[in-house]
VEXFI-922118 format. One record per atom (N, C-alpha, C): x, y, z. Coordinates in Angstrom, 3 decimals. Example, Ala and Ser with C-alpha at 12.3 -4.5 7.8 and 13.67 -1.06 7.14 Angstrom:
2
13.190  -5.690  7.800
12.300  -4.500  7.800
13.200  -3.300  7.800
12.850  -2.250  7.080
13.670  -1.060  7.140
12.900  0.030  7.870
This chain:
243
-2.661  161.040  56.985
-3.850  161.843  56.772
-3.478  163.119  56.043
-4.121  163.553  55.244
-3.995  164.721  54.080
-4.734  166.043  54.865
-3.233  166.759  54.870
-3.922  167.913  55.260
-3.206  168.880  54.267
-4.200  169.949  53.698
-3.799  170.827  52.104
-2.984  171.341  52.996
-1.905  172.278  52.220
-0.890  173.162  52.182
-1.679  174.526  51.657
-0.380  175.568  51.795
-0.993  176.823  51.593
-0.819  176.800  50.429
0.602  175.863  49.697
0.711  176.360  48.250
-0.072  175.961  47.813
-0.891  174.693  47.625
-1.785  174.014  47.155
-3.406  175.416  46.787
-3.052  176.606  47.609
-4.631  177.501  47.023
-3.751  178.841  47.313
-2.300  178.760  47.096
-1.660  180.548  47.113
-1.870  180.816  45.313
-1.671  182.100  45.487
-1.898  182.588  44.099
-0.185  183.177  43.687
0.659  182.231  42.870
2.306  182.368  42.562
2.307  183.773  41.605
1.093  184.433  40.807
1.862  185.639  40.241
1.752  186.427  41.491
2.628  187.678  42.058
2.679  188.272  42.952
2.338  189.676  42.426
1.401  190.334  42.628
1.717  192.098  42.669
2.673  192.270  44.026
4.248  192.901  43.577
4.750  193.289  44.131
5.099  194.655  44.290
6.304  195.218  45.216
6.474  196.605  45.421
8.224  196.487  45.853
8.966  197.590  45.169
10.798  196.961  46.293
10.338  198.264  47.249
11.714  198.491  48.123
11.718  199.543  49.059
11.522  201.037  47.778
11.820  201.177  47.112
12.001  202.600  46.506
11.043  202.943  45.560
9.788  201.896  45.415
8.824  202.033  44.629
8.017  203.792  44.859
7.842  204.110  44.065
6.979  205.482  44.497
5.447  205.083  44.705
5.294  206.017  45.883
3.724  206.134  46.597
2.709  205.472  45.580
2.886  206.578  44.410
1.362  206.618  43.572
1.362  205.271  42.688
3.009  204.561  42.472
3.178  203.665  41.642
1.997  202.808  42.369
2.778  202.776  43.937
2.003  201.735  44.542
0.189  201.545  44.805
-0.160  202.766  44.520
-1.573  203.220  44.413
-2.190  202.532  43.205
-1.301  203.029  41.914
-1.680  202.305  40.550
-1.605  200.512  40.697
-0.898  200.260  41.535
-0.775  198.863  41.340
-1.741  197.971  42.237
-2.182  198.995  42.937
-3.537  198.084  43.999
-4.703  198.486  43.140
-4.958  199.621  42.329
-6.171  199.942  42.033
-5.860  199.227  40.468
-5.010  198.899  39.507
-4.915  198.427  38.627
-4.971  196.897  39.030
-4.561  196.203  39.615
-4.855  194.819  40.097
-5.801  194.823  40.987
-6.847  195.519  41.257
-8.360  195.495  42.325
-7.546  194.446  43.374
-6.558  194.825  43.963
-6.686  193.979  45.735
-6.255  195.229  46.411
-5.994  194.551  47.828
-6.231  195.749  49.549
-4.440  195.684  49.633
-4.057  194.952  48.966
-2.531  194.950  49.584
-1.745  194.200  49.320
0.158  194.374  49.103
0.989  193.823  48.713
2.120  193.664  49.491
2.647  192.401  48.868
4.365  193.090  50.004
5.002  193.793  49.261
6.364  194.122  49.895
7.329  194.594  49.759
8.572  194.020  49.846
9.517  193.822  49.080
10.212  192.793  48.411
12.080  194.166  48.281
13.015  192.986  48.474
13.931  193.124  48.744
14.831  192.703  47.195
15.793  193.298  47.153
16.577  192.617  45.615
16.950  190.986  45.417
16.797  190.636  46.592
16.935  189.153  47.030
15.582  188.292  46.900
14.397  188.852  46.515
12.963  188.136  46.730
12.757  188.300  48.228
12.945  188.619  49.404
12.901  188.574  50.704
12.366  189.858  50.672
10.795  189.035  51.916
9.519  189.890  51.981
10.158  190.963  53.000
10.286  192.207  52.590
10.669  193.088  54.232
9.564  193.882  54.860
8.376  193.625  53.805
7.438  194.412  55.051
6.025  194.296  53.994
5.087  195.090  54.273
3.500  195.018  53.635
2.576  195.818  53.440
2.195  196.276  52.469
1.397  197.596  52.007
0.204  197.065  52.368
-1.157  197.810  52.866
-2.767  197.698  52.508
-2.845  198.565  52.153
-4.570  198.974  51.907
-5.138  200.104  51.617
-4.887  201.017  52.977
-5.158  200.285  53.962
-4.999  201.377  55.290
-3.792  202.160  55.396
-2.618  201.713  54.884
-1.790  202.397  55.171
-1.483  203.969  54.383
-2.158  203.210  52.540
-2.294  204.482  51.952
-3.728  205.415  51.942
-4.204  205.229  52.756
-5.652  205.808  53.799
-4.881  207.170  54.591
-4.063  206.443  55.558
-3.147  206.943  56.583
-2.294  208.109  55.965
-1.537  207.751  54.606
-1.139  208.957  53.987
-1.929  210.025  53.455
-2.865  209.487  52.917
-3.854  210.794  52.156
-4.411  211.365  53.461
-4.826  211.107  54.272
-5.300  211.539  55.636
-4.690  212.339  56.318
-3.451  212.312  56.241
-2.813  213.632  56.925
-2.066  214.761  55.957
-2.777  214.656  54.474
-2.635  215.585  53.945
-3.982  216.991  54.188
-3.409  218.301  55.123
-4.669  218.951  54.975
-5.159  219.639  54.493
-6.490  219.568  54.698
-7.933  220.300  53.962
-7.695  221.502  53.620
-7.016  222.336  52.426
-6.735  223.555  52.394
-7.956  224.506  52.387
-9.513  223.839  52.281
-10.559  224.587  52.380
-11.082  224.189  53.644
-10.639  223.781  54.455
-10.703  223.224  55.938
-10.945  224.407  57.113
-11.061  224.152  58.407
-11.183  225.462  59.487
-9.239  225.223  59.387
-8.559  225.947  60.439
-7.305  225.735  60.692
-7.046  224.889  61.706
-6.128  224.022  61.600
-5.640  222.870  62.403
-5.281  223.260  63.537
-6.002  222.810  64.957
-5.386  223.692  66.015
-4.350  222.581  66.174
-2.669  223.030  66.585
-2.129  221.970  67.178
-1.857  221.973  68.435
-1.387  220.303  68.566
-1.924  219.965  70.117
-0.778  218.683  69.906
0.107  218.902  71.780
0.724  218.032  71.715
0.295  216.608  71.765
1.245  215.287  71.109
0.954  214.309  71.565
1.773  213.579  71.811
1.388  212.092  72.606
2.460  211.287  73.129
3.449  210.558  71.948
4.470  210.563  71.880
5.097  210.142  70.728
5.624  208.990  71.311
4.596  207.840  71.235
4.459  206.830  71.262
4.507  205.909  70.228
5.052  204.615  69.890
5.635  204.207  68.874
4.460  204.076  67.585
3.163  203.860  68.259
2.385  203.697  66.797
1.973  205.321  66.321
2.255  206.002  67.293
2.374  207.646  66.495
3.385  207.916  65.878
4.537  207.374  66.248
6.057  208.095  65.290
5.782  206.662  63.695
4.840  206.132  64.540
5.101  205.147  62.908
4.016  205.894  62.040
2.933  206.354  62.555
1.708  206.656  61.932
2.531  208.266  60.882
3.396  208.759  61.971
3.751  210.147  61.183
4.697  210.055  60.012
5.581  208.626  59.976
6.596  208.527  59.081
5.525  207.913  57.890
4.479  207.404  58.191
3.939  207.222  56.424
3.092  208.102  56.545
2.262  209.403  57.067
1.762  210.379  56.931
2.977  211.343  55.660
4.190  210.820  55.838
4.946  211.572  54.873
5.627  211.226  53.911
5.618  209.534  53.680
5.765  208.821  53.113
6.090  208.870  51.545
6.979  208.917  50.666
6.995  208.954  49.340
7.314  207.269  48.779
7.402  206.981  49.425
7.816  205.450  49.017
7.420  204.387  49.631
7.505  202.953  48.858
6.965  201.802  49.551
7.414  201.710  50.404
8.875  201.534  50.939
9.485  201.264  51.925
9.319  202.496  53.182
8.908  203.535  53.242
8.745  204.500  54.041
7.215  203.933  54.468
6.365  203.742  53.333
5.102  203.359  54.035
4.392  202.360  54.735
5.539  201.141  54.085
4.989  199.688  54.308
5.105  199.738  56.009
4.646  198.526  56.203
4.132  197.866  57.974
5.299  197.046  57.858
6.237  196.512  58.867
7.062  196.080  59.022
7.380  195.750  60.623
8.121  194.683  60.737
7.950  193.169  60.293
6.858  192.805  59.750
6.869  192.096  58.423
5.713  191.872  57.756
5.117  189.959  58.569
4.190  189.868  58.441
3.359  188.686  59.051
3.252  187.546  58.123
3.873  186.662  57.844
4.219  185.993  56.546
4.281  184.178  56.965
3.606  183.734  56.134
3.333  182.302  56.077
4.692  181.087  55.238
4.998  180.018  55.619
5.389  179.501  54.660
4.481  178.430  53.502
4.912  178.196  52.236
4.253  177.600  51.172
4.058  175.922  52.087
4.389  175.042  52.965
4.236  174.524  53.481
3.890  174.023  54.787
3.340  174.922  55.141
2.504  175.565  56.227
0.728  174.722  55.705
0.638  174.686  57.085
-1.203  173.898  56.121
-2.315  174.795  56.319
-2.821  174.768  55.806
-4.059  175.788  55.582
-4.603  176.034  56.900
-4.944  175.585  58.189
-5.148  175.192  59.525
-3.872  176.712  60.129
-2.725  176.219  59.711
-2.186  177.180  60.486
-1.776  178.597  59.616
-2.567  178.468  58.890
-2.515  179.973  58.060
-4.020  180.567  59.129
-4.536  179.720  58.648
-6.377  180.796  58.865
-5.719  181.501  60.366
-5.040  180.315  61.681
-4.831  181.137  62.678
-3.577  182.292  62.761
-3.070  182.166  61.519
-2.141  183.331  61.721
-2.550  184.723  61.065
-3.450  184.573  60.541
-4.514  185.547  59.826
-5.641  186.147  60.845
-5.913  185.248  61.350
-6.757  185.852  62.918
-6.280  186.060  63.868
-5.041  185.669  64.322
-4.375  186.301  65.338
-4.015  187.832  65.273
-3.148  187.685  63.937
-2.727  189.495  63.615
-4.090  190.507  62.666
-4.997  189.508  62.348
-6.064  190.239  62.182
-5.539  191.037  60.354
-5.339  190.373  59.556
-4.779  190.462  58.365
-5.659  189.523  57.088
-6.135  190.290  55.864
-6.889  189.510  55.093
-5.660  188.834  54.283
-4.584  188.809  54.036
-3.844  188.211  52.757
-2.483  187.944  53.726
-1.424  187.229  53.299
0.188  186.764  54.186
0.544  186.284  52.431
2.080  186.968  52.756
2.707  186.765  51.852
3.467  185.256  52.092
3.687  184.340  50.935
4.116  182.872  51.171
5.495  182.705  50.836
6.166  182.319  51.483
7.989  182.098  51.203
7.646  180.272  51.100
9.180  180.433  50.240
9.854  179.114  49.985
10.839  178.654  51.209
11.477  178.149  50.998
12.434  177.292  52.546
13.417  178.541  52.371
13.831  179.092  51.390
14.589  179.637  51.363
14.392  181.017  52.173
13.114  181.354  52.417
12.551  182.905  52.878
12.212  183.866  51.652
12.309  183.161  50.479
11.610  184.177  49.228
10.029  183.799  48.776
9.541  184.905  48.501
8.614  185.157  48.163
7.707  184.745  46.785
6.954  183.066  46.986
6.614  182.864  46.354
5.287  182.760  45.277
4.248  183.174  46.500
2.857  183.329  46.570
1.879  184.728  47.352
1.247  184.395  47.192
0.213  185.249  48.374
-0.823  184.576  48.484
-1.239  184.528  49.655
-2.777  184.067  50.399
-3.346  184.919  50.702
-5.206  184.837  50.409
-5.691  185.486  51.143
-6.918  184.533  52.299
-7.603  185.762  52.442
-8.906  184.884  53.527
-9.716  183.829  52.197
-9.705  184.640  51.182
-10.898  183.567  50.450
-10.391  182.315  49.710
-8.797  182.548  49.691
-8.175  181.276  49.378
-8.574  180.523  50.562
-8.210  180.691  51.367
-8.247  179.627  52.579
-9.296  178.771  52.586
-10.627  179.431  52.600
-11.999  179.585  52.298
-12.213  178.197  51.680
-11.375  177.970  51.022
-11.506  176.892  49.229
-11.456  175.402  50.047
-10.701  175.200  51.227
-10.821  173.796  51.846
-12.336  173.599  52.481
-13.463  174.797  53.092
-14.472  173.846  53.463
-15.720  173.803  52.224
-15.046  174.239  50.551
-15.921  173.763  49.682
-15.562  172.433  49.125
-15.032  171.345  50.320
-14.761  170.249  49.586
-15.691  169.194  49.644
-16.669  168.365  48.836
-17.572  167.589  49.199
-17.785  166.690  50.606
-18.962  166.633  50.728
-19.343  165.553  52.038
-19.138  164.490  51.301
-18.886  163.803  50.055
-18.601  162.705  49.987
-17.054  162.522  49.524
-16.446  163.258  49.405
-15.114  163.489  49.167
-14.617  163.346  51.087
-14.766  164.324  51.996
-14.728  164.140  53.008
-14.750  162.610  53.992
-16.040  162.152  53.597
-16.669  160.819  53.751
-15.153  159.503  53.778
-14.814  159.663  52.386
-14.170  158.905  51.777
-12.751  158.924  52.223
-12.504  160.331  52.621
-11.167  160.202  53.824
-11.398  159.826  55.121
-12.079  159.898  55.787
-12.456  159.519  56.649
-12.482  158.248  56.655
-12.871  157.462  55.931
-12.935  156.068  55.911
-11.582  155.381  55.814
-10.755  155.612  54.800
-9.333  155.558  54.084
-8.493  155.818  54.686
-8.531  157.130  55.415
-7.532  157.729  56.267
-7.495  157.412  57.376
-8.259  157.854  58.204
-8.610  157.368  59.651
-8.712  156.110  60.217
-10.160  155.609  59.378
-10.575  154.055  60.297
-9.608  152.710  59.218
-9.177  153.048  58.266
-8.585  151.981  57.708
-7.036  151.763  57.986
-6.783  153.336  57.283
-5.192  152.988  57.467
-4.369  153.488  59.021
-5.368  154.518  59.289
-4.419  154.763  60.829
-5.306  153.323  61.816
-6.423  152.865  61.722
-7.064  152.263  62.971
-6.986  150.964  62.656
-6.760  150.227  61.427
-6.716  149.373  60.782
-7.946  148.532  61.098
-8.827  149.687  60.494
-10.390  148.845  60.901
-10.734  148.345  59.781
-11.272  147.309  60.011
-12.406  146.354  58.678
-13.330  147.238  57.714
-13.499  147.378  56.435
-14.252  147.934  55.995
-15.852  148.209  56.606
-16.630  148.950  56.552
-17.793  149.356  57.097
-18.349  148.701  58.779
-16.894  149.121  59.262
-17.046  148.580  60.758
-17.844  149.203  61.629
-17.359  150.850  60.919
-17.936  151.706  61.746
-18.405  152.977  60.496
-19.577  152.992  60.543
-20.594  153.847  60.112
-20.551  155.530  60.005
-20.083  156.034  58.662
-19.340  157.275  58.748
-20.378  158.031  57.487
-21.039  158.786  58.016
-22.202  160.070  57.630
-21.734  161.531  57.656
-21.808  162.078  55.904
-21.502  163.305  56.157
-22.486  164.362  55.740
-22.818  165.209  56.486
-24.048  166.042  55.515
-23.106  167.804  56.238
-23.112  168.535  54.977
-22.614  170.174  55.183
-21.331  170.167  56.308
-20.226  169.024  55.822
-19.341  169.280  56.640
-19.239  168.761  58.079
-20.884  168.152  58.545
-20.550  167.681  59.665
-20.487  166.362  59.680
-19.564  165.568  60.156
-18.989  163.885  60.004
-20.149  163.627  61.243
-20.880  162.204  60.755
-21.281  161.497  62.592
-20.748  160.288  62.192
-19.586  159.598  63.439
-19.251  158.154  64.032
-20.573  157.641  64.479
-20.582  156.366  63.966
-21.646  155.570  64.847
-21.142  154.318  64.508
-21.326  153.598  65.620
-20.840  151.520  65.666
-19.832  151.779  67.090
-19.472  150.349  66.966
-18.926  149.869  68.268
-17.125  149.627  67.923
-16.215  150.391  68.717
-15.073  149.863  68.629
-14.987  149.209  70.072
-13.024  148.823  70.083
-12.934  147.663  70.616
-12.649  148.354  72.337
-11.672  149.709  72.232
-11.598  150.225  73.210
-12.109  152.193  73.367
-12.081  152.294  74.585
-12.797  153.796  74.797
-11.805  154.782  74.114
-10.130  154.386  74.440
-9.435  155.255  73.922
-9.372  155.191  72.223
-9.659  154.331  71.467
-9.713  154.269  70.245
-10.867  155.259  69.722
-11.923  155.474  70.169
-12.974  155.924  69.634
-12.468  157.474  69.906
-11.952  157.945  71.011
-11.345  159.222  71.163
-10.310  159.547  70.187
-9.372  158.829  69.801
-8.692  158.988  69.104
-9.256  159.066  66.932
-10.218  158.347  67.144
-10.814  158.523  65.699
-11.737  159.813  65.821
-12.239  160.314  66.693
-12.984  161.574  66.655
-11.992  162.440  66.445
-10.878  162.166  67.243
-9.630  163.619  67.155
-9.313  163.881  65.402
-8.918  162.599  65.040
-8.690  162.561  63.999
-9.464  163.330  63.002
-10.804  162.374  63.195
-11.956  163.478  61.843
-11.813  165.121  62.607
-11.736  165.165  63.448
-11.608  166.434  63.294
-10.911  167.361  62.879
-9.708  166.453  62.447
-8.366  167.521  61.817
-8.030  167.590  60.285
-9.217  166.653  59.641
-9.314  166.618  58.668
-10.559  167.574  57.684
-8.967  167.979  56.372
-9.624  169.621  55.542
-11.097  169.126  55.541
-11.902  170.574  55.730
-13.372  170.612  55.419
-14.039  169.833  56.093
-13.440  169.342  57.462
-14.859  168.993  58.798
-15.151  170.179  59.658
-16.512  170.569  59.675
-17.118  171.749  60.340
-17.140  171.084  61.899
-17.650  169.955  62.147
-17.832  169.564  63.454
-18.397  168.000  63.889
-17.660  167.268  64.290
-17.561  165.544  64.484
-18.982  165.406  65.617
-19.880  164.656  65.102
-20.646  163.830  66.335
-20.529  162.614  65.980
-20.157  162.608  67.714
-19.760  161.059  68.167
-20.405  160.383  69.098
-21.386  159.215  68.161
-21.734  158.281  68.256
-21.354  156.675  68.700
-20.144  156.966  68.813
-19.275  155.683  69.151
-19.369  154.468  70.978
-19.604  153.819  70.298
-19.575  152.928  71.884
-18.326  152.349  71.600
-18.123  151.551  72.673
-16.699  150.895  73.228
-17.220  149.779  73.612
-16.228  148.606  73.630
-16.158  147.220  74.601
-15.518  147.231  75.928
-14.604  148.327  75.521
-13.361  148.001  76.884
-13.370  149.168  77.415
-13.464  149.891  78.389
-13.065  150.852  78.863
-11.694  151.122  79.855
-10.877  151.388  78.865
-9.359  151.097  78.986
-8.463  152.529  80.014
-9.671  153.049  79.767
-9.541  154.199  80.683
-9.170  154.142  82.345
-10.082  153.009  82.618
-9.687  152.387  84.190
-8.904  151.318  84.000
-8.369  150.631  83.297
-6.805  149.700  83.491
-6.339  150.105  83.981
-4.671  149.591  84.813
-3.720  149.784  85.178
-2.757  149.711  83.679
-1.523  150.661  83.912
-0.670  151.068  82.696
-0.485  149.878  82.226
-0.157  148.377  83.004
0.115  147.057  82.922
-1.096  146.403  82.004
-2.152  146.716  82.217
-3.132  146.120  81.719
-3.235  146.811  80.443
-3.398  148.146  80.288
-3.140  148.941  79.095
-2.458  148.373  78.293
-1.375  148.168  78.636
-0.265  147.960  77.160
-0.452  146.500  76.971
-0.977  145.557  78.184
-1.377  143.852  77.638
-2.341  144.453  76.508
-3.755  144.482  76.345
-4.498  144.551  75.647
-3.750  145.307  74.149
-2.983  146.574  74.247
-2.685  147.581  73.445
-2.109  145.964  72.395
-1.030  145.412  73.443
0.039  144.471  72.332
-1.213  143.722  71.686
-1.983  142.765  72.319
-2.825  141.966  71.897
-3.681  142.283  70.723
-4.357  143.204  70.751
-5.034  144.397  69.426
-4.394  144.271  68.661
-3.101  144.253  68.720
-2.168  144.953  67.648
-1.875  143.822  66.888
-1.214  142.641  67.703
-1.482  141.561  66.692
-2.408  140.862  66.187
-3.527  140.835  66.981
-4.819  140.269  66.564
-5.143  141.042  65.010
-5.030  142.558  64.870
-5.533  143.376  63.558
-4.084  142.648  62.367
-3.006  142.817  62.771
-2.005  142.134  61.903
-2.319  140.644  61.139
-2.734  139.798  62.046
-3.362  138.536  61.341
-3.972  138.425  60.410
């Protein structure tokens, strides 16, 4: 079953940055290439960390208001996201400003486990390495985006191919496969209960299904066998579809 990769929708030219890039370079290079953020890159291609806009937010922000009231100061806990917040408050360089450990995907990684590593750390773009750990791509959220504009009949057609033919080794139009905006419906009769569970799992892991209804009946409900009886029938299926 075909599931896309990240390289398959990363974008290979990189706006990059090394550790010694200057501040404003890095300013010119987000506002001259219109994106939120880049990595930061090592003499080796190895990602060491990651610029956004927030971070150069964070610097201009604690430059102060010379037409301002006066800053009363006031102690605070120098707690680790404050001693980090103060070292790019003063920041002249990429490497002084960037976020580090950077949050980074590989080019063979599938699109499935990018989106959740993007919502876990709460990040619009992950920089993409090769096997090697260099830096070959970048992803963002709207790349990702690009797998559920793939047709309901494109969809359809894996589903059929993928699933009920070549993993279930079902008969052509055995079982009745409808797609409208991403959502697949099963309908017809397979042979056992666990088969029909197992073809729902399936459409569901396949790029650009929003959500499987399952319509499926069973003959056997294999669920109450004994393990003995299970694997009689399992062998029997198996050669019966081989014939």
């Amino acid at each position: 079953m075909r599931h896309n990769k990240v390289g398959s929708v990363m974008t290979s030219d990189v706006v990059r940055a090394a550790y010694g890039t200057p501040f404003k370079e890095v300013a010119r290079l987000l506002a001259g290439h219109r994106i939120s953020g880049l990595p930061v890159v090592d003499e080796d291609d190895k990602v060491i960390g990651v610029i956004s806009e927030t971070d150069l937010m964070s610097r201009q922000a604690a430059i102060p208001d010379p037409f301002g009231p006066p800053h009363r100061r006031r102690l605070v806990s120098l707690t680790r996201g404050v001693r980090r917040q103060a070292v790019k408050a003063k920041a002249r360089t990429a490497g002084r400003l960037m976020t580090a450990p950077p949050v980074v995907v590989h080019a063979d990684d599938t699109i499935v486990e990018a989106a959740r590593t993007m919502a876990r750390h709460q990040v619009e773009r992950l920089p993409v390495l090769d096997e090697t750990d260099r830096l070959v791509g970048i992803v963002t959220r709207r790349d990702l985006l690009q797998v559920f504009l793939r047709t309901d009949a494109d969809i359809r057609e894996e589903v059929i191919k993928e699933v009920l033919a070549r993993a279930m080794w079902l008969p052509p139009r055995s079982i009745d496969v409808s797609v409208a905006e991403g959502i697949v419906t099963l309908s017809g009769q397979m042979e056992r209960k666990s088969e029909t569970e197992i073809a729902v799992s399936m459409t569901r892991r396949i790029d650009g299904v929003a959500a499987v209804v399952d319509e499926l009946t069973w003959r056997l409900d294999d669920a109450r066998l004994s393990p003995d009886e299970q694997a009689l029938h399992g062998v029997a299926d198996d050669w019966l579809r081989k014939l």
